[in-house]
PyMOL commands that place a pseudoatom at each C-alpha (Angstrom):
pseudoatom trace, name=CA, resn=UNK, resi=1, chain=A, elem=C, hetatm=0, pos=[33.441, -1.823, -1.196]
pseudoatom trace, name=CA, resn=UNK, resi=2, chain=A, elem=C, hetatm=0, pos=[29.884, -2.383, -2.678]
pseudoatom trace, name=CA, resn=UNK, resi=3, chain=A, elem=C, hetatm=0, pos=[27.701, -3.325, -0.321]
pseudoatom trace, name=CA, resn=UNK, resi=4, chain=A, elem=C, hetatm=0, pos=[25.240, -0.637, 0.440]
pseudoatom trace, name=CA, resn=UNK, resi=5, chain=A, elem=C, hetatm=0, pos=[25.469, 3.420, 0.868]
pseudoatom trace, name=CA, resn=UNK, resi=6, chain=A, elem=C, hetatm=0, pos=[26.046, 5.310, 3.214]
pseudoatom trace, name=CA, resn=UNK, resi=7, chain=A, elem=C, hetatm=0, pos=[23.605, 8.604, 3.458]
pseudoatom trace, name=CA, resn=UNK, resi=8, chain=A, elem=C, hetatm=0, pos=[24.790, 11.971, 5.313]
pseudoatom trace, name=CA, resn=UNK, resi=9, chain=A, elem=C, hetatm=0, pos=[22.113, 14.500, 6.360]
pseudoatom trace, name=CA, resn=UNK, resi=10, chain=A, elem=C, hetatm=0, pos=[23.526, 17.841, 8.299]
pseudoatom trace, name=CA, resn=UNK, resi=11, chain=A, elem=C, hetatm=0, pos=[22.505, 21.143, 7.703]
pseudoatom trace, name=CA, resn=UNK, resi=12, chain=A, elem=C, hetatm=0, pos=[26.312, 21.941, 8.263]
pseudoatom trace, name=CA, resn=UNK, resi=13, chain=A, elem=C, hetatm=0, pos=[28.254, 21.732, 5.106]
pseudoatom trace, name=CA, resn=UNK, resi=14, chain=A, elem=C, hetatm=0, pos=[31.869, 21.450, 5.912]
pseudoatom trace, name=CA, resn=UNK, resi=15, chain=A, elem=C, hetatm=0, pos=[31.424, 18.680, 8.213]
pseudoatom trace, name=CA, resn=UNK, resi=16, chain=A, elem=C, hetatm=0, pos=[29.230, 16.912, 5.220]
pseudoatom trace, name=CA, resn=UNK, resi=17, chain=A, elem=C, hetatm=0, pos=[32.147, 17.559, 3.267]
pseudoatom trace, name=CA, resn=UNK, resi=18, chain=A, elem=C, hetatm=0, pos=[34.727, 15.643, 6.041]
pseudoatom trace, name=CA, resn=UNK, resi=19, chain=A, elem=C, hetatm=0, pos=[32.613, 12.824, 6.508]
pseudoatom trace, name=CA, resn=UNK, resi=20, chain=A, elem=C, hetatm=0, pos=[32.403, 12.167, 3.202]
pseudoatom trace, name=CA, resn=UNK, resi=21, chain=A, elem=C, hetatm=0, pos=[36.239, 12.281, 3.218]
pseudoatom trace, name=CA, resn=UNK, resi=22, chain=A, elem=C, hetatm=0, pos=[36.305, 9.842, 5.974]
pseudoatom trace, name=CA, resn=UNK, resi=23, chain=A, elem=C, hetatm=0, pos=[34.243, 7.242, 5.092]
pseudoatom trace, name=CA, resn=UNK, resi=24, chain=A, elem=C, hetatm=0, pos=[35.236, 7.644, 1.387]
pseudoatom trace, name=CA, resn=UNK, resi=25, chain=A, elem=C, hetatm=0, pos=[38.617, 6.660, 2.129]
pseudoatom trace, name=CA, resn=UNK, resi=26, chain=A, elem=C, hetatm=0, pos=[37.703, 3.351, 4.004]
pseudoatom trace, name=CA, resn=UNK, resi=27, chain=A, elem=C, hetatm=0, pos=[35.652, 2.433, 0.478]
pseudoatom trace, name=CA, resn=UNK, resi=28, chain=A, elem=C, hetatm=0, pos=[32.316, 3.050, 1.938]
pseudoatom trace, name=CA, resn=UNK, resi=29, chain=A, elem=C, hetatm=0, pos=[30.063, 4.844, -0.972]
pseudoatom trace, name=CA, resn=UNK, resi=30, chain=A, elem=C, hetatm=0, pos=[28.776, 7.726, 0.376]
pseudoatom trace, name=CA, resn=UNK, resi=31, chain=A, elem=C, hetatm=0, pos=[25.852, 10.661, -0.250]
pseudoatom trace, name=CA, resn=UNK, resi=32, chain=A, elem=C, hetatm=0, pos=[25.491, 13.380, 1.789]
pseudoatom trace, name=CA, resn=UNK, resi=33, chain=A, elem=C, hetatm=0, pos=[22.595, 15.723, 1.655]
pseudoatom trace, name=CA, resn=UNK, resi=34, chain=A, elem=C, hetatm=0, pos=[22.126, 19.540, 3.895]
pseudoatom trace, name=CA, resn=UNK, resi=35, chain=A, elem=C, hetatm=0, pos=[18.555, 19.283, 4.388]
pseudoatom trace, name=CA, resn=UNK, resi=36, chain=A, elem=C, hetatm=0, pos=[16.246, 16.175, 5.642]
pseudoatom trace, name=CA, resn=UNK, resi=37, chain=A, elem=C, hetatm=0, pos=[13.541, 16.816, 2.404]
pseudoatom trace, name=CA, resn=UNK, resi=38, chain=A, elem=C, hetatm=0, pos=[16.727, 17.111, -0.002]
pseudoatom trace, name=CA, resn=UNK, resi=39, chain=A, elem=C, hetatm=0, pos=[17.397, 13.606, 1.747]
pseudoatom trace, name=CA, resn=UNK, resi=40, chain=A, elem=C, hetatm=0, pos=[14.116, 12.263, 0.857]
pseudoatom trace, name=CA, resn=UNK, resi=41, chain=A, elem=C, hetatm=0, pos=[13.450, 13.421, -2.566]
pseudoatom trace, name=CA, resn=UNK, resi=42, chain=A, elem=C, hetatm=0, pos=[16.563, 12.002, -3.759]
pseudoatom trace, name=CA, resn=UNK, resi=43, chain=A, elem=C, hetatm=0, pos=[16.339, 8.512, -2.572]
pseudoatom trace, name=CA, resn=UNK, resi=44, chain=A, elem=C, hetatm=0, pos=[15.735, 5.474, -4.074]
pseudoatom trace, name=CA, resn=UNK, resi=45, chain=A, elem=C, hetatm=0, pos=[15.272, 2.143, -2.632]
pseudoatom trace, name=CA, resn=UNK, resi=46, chain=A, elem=C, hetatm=0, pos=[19.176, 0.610, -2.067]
pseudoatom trace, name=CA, resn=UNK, resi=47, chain=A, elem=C, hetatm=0, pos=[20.347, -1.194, 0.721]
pseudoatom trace, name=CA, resn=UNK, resi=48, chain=A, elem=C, hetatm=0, pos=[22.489, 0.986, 3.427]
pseudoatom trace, name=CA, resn=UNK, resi=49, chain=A, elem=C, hetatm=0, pos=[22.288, 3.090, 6.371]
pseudoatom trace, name=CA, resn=UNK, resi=50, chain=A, elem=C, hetatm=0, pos=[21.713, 6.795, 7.149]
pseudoatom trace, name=CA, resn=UNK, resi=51, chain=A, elem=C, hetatm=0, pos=[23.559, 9.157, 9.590]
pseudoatom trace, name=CA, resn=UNK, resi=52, chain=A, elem=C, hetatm=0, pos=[21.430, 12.101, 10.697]
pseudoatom trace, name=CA, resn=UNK, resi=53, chain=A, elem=C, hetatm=0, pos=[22.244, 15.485, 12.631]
pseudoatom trace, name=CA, resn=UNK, resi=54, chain=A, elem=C, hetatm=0, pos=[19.441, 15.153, 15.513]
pseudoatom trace, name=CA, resn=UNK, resi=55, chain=A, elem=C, hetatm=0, pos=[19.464, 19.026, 15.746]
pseudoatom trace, name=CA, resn=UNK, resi=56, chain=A, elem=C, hetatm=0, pos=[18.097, 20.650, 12.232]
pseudoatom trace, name=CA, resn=UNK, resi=57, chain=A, elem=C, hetatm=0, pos=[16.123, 23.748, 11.401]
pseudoatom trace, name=CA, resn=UNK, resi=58, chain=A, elem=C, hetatm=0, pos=[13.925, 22.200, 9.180]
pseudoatom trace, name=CA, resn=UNK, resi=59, chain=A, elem=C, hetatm=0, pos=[13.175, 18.645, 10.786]
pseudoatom trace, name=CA, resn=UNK, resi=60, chain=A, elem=C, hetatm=0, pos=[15.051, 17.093, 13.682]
pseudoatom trace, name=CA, resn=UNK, resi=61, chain=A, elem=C, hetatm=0, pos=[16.884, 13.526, 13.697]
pseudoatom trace, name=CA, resn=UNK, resi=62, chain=A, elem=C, hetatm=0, pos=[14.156, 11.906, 15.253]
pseudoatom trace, name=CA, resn=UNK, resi=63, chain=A, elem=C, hetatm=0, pos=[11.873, 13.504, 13.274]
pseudoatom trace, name=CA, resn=UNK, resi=64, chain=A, elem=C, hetatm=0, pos=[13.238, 12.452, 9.697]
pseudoatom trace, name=CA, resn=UNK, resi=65, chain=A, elem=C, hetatm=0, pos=[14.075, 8.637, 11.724]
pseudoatom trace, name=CA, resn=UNK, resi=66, chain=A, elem=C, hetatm=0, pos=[10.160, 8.530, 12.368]
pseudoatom trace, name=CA, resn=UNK, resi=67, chain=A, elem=C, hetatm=0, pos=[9.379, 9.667, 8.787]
pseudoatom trace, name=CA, resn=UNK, resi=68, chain=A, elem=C, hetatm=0, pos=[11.893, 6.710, 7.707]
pseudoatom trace, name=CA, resn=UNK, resi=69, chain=A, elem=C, hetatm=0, pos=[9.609, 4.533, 9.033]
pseudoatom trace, name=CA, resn=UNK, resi=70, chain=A, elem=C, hetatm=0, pos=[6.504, 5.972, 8.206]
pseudoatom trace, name=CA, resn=UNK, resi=71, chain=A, elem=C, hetatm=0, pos=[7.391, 5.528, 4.391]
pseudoatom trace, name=CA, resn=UNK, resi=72, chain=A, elem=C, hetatm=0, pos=[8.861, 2.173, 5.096]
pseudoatom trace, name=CA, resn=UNK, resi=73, chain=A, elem=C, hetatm=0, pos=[12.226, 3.547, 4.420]
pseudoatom trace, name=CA, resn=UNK, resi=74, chain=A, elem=C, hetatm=0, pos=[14.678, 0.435, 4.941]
pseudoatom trace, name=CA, resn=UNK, resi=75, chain=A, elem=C, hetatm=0, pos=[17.562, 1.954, 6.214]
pseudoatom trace, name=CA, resn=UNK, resi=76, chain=A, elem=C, hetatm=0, pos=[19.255, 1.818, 9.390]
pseudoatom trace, name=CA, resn=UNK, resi=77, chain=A, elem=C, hetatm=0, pos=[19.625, 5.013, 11.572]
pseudoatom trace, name=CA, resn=UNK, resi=78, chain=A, elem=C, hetatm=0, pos=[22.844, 6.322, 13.043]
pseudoatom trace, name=CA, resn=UNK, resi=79, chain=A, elem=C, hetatm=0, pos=[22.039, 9.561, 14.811]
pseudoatom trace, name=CA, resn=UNK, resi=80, chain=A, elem=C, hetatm=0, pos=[24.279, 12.197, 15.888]
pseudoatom trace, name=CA, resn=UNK, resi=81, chain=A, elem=C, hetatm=0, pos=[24.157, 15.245, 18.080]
pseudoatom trace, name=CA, resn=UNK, resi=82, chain=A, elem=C, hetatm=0, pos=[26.362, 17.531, 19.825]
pseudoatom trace, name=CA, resn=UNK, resi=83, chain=A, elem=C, hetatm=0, pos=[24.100, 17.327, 22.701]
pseudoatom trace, name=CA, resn=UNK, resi=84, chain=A, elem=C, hetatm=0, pos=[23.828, 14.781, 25.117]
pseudoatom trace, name=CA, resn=UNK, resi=85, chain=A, elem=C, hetatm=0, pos=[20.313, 13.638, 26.063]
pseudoatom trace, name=CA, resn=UNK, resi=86, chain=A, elem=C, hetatm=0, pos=[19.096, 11.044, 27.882]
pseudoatom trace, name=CA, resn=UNK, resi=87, chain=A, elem=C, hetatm=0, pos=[15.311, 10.890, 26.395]
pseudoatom trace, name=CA, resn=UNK, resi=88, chain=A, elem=C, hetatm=0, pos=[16.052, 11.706, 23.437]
pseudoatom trace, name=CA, resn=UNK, resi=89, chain=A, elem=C, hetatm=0, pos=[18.670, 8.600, 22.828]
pseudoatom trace, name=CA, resn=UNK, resi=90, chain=A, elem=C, hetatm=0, pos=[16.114, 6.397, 24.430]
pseudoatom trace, name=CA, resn=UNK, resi=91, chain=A, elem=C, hetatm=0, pos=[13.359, 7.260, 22.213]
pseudoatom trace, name=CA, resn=UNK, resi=92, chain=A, elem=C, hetatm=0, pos=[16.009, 7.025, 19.267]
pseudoatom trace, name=CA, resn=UNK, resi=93, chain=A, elem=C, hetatm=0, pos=[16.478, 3.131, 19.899]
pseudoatom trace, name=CA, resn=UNK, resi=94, chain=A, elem=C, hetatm=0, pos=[12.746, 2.604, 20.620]
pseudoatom trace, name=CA, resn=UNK, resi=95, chain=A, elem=C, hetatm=0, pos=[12.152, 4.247, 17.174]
pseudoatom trace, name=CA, resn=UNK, resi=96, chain=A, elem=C, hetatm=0, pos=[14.799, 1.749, 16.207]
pseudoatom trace, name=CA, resn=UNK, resi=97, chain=A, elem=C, hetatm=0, pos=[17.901, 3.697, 15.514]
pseudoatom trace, name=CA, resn=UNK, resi=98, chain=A, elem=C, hetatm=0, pos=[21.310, 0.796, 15.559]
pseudoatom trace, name=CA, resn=UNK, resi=99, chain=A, elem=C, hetatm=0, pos=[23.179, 3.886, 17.215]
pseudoatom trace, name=CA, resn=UNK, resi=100, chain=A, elem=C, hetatm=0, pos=[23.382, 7.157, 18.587]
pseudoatom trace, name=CA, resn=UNK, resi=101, chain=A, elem=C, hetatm=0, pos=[27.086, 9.002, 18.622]
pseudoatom trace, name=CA, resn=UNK, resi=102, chain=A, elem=C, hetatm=0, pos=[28.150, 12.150, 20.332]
pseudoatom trace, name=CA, resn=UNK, resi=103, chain=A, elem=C, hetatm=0, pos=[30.149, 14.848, 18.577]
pseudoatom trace, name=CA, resn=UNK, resi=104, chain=A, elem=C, hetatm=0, pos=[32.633, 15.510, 18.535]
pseudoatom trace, name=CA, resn=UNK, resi=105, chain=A, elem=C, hetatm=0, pos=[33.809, 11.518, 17.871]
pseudoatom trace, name=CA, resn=UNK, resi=106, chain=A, elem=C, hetatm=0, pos=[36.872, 10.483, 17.084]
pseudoatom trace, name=CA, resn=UNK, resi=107, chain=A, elem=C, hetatm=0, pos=[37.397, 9.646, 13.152]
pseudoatom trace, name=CA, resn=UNK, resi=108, chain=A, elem=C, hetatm=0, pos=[37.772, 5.539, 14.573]
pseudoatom trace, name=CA, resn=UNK, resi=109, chain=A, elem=C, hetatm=0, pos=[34.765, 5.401, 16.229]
pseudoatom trace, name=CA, resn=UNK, resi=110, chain=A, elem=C, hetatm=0, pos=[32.695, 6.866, 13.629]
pseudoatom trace, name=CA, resn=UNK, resi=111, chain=A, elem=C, hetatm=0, pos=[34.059, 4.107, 11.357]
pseudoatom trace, name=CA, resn=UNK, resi=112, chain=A, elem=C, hetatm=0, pos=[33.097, 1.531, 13.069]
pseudoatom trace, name=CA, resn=UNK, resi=113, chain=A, elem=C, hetatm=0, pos=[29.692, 2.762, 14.178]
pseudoatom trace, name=CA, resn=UNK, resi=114, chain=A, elem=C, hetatm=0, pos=[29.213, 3.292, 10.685]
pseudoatom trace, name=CA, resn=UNK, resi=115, chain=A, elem=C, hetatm=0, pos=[30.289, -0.101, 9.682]
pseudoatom trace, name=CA, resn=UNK, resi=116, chain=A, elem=C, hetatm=0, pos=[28.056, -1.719, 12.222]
pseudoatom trace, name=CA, resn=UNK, resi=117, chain=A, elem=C, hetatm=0, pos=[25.287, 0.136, 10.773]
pseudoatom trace, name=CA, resn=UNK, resi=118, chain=A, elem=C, hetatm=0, pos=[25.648, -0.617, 7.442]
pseudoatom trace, name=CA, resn=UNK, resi=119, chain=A, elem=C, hetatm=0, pos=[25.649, -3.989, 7.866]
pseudoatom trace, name=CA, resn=UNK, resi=120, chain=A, elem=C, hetatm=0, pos=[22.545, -4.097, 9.877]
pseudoatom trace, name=CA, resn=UNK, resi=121, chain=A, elem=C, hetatm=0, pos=[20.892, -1.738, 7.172]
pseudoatom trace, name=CA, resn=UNK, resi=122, chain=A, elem=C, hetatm=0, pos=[21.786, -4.161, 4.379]
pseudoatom trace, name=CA, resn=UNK, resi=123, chain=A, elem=C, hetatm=0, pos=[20.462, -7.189, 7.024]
pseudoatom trace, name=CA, resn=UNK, resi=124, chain=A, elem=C, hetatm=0, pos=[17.466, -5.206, 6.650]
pseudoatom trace, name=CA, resn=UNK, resi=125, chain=A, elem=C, hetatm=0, pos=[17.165, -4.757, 3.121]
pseudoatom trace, name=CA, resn=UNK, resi=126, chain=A, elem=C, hetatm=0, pos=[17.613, -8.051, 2.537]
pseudoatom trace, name=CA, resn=UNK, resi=127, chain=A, elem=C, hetatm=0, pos=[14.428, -9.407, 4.254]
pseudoatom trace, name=CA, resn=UNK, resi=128, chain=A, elem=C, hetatm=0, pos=[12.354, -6.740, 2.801]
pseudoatom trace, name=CA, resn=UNK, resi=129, chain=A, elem=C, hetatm=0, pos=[13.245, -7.410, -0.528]
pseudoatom trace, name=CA, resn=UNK, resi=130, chain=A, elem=C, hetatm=0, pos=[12.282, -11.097, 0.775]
pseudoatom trace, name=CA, resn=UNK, resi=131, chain=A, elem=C, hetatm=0, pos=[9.253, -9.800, 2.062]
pseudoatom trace, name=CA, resn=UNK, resi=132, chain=A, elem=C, hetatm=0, pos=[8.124, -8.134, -0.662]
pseudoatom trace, name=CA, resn=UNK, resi=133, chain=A, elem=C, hetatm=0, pos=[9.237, -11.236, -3.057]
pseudoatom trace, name=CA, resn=UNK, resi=134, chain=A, elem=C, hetatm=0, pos=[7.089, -13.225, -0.699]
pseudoatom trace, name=CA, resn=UNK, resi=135, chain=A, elem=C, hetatm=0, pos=[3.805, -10.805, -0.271]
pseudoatom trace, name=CA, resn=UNK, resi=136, chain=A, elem=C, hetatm=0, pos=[4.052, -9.773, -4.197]
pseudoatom trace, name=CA, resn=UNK, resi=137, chain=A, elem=C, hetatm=0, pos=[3.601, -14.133, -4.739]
pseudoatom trace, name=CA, resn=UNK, resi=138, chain=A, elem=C, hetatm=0, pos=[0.295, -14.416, -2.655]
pseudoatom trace, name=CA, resn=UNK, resi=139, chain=A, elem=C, hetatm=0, pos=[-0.970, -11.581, -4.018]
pseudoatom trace, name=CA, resn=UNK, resi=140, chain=A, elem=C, hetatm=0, pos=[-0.781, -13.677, -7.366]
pseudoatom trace, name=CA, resn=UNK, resi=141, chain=A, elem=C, hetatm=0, pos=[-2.794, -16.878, -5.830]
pseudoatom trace, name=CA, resn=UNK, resi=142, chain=A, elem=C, hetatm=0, pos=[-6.539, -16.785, -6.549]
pseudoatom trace, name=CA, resn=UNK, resi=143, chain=A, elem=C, hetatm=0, pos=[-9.400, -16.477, -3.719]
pseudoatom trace, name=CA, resn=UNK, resi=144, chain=A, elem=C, hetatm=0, pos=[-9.311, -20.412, -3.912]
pseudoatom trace, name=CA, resn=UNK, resi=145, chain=A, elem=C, hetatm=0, pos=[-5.688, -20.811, -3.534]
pseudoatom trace, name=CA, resn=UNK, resi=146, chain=A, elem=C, hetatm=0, pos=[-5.503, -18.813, -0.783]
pseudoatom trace, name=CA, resn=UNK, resi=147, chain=A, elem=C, hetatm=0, pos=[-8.059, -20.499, 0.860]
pseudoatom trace, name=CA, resn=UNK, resi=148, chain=A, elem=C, hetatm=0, pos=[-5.895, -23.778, 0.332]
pseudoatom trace, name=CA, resn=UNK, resi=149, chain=A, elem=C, hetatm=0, pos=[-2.549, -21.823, 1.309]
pseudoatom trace, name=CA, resn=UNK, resi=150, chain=A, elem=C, hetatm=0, pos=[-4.129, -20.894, 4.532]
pseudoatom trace, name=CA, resn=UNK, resi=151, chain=A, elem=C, hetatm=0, pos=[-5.370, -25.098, 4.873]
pseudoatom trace, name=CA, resn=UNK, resi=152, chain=A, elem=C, hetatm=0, pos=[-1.780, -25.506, 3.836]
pseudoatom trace, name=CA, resn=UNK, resi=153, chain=A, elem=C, hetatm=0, pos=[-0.277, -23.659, 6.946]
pseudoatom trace, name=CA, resn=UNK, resi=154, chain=A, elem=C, hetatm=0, pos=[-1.944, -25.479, 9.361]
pseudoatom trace, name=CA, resn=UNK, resi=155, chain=A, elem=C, hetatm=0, pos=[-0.853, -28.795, 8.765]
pseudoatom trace, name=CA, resn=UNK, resi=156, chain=A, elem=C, hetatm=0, pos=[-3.550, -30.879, 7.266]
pseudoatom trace, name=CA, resn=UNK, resi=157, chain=A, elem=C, hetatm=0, pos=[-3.572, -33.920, 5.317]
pseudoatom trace, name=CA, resn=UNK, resi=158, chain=A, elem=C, hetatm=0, pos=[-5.747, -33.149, 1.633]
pseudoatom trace, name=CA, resn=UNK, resi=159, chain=A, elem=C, hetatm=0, pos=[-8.341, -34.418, 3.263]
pseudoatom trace, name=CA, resn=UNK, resi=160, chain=A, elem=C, hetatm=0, pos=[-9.263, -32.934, 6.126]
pseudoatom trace, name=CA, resn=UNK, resi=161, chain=A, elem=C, hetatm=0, pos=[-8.721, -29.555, 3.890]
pseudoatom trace, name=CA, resn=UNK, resi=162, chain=A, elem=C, hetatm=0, pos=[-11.028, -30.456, 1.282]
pseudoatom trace, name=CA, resn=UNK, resi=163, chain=A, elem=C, hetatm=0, pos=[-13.759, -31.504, 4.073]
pseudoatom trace, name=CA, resn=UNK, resi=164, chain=A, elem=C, hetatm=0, pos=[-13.011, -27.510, 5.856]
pseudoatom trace, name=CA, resn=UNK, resi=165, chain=A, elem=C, hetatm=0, pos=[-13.171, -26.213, 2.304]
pseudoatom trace, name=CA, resn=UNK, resi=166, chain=A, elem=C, hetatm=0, pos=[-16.030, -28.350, 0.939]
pseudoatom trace, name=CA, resn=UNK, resi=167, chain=A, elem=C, hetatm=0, pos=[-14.498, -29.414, -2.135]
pseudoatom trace, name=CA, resn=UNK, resi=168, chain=A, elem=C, hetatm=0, pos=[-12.832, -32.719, -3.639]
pseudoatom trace, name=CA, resn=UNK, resi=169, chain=A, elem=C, hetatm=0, pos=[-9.612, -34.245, -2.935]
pseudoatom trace, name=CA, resn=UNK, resi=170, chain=A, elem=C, hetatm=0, pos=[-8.675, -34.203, -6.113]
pseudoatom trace, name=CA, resn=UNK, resi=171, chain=A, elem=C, hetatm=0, pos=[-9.941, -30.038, -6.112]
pseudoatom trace, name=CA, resn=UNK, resi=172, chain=A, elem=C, hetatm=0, pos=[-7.305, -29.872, -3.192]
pseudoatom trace, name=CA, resn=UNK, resi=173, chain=A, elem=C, hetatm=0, pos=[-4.397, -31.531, -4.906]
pseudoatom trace, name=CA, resn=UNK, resi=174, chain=A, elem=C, hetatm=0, pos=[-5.270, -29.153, -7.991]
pseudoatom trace, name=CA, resn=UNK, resi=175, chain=A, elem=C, hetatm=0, pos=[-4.980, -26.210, -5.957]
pseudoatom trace, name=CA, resn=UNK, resi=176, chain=A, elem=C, hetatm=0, pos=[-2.246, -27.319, -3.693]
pseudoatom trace, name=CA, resn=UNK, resi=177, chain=A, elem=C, hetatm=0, pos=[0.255, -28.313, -6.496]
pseudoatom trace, name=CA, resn=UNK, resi=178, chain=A, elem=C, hetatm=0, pos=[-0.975, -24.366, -8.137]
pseudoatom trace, name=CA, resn=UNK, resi=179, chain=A, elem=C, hetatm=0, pos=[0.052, -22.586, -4.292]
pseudoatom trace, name=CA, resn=UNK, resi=180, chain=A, elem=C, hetatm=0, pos=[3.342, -24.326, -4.433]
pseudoatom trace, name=CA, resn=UNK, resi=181, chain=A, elem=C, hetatm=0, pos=[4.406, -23.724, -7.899]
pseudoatom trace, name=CA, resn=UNK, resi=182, chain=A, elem=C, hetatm=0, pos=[3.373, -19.493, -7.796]
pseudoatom trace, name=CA, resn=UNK, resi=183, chain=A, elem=C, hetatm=0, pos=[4.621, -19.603, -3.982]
pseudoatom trace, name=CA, resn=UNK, resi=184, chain=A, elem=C, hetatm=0, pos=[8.082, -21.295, -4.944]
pseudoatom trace, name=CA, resn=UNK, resi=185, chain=A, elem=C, hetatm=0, pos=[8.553, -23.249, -1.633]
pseudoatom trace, name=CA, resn=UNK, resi=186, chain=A, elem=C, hetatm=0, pos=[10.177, -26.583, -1.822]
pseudoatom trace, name=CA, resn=UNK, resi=187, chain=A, elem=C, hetatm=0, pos=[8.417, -27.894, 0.858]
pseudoatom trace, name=CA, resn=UNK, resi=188, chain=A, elem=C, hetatm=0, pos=[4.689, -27.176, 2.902]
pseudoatom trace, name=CA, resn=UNK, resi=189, chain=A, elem=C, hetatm=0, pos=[7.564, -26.950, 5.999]
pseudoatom trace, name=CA, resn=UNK, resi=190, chain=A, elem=C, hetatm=0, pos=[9.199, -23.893, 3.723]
pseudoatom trace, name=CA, resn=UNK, resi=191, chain=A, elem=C, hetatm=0, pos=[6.028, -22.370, 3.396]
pseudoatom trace, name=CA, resn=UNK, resi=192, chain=A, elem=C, hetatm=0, pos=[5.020, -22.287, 7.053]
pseudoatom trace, name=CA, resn=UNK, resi=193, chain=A, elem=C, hetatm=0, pos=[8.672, -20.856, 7.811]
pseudoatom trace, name=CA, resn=UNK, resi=194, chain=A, elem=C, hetatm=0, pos=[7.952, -18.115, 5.075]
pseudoatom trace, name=CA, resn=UNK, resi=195, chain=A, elem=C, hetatm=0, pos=[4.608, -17.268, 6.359]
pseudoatom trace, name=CA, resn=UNK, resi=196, chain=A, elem=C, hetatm=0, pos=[5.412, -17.090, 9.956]
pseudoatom trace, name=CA, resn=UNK, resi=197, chain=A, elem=C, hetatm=0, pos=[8.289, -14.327, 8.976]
pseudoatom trace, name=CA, resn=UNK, resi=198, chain=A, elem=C, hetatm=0, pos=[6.392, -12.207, 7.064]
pseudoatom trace, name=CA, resn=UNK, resi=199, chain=A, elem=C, hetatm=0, pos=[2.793, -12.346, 7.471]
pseudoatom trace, name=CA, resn=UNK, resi=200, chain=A, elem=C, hetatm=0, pos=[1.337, -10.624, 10.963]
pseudoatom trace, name=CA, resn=UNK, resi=201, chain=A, elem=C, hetatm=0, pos=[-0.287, -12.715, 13.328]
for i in range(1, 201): cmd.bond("trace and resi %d" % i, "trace and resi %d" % (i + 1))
show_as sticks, trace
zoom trace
């Protein structure tokens, strides 16, 4: 199986060692790590999902999930702990962990958890590579052309833009045939569906 990995971080080293084991032998690829800064030095932008130890010496579970998202980290977040808590789970899924398992868990259940995570996690990836793809294009357009991209969005016939804008007709079909061919959308309609998924209103 090749579709994402699967990171480990415990501080305990023979259970890094069994999970490892475990999800190995369902053809997940896996990397574990004993430390959440060994964890972060060593990645590099892939597609997958992480499985932390909430309770850590040197950063807790929520901690490193928070510092995830700080660094726009696009992984999804399994947590695990050994200790049940209430607030602690519920501020894991507002942070926007997919799970949050108990140990000890059953070999089955981890699995699947696991499974469900890494799917979501490569969900994830996917429209942030978009995103990026998308952001890295309008960076390209010119003050001008992103003054016609944002006429674009809105729905206006060429004229109407080039009266808002204060330039030709011909200025806006210039520009407008420019935003479409750096942009890449086969329609104004593909645009507006682009821009209302990854630009913030």
């Amino acid at each position: 199986m090749n579709d994402g990995t699967v990171f480990i971080v415990d501080d305990d080293q023979g259970l890094l060692g069994s999970l490892e084991l475990l999800l190995g032998s369902v053809g997940l690829d896996v990397r574990s790590f004993k430390s959440p800064n060994d964890f972060l030095n060593s990645y590099q932008r892939c597609a997958g999902c992480v499985l932390i130890d909430d309770r850590m010496p040197e950063m807790t579970g929520l901690a490193l999930q928070t510092e995830l998202v700080k660094r726009g980290i696009p992984l999804s977040v399994v947590l695990m702990t050994g200790f049940a808590d209430a607030n602690r789970t519920a501020r894991a899924f507002k942070e926007g962990a997919v799970d949050f398992i108990e140990k000890p868990f059953q070999p089955e259940e981890l699995i699947d958890v696991v499974k469900g995570a890494l799917e979501r996690g490569c969900e994830v990836f996917r429209e942030d590579e978009e995103s990026h793809e998308f952001h890295a294009k309008l960076a390209s357009l010119t003050p001008r052309e992103r003054d016609v991209f944002d006429q674009l969005l809105t729905g206006k016939p060429n004229k109407l833009m080039a009266d808002a804008l204060e330039i030709s007709d011909r200025t806006i079909e210039v520009h407008r045939a420019r935003v479409m061919k750096k942009m890449g959308g086969d329609s104004v309609a593909e645009l507006v569906r682009l821009a209302t998924r990854f630009i913030a209103s």
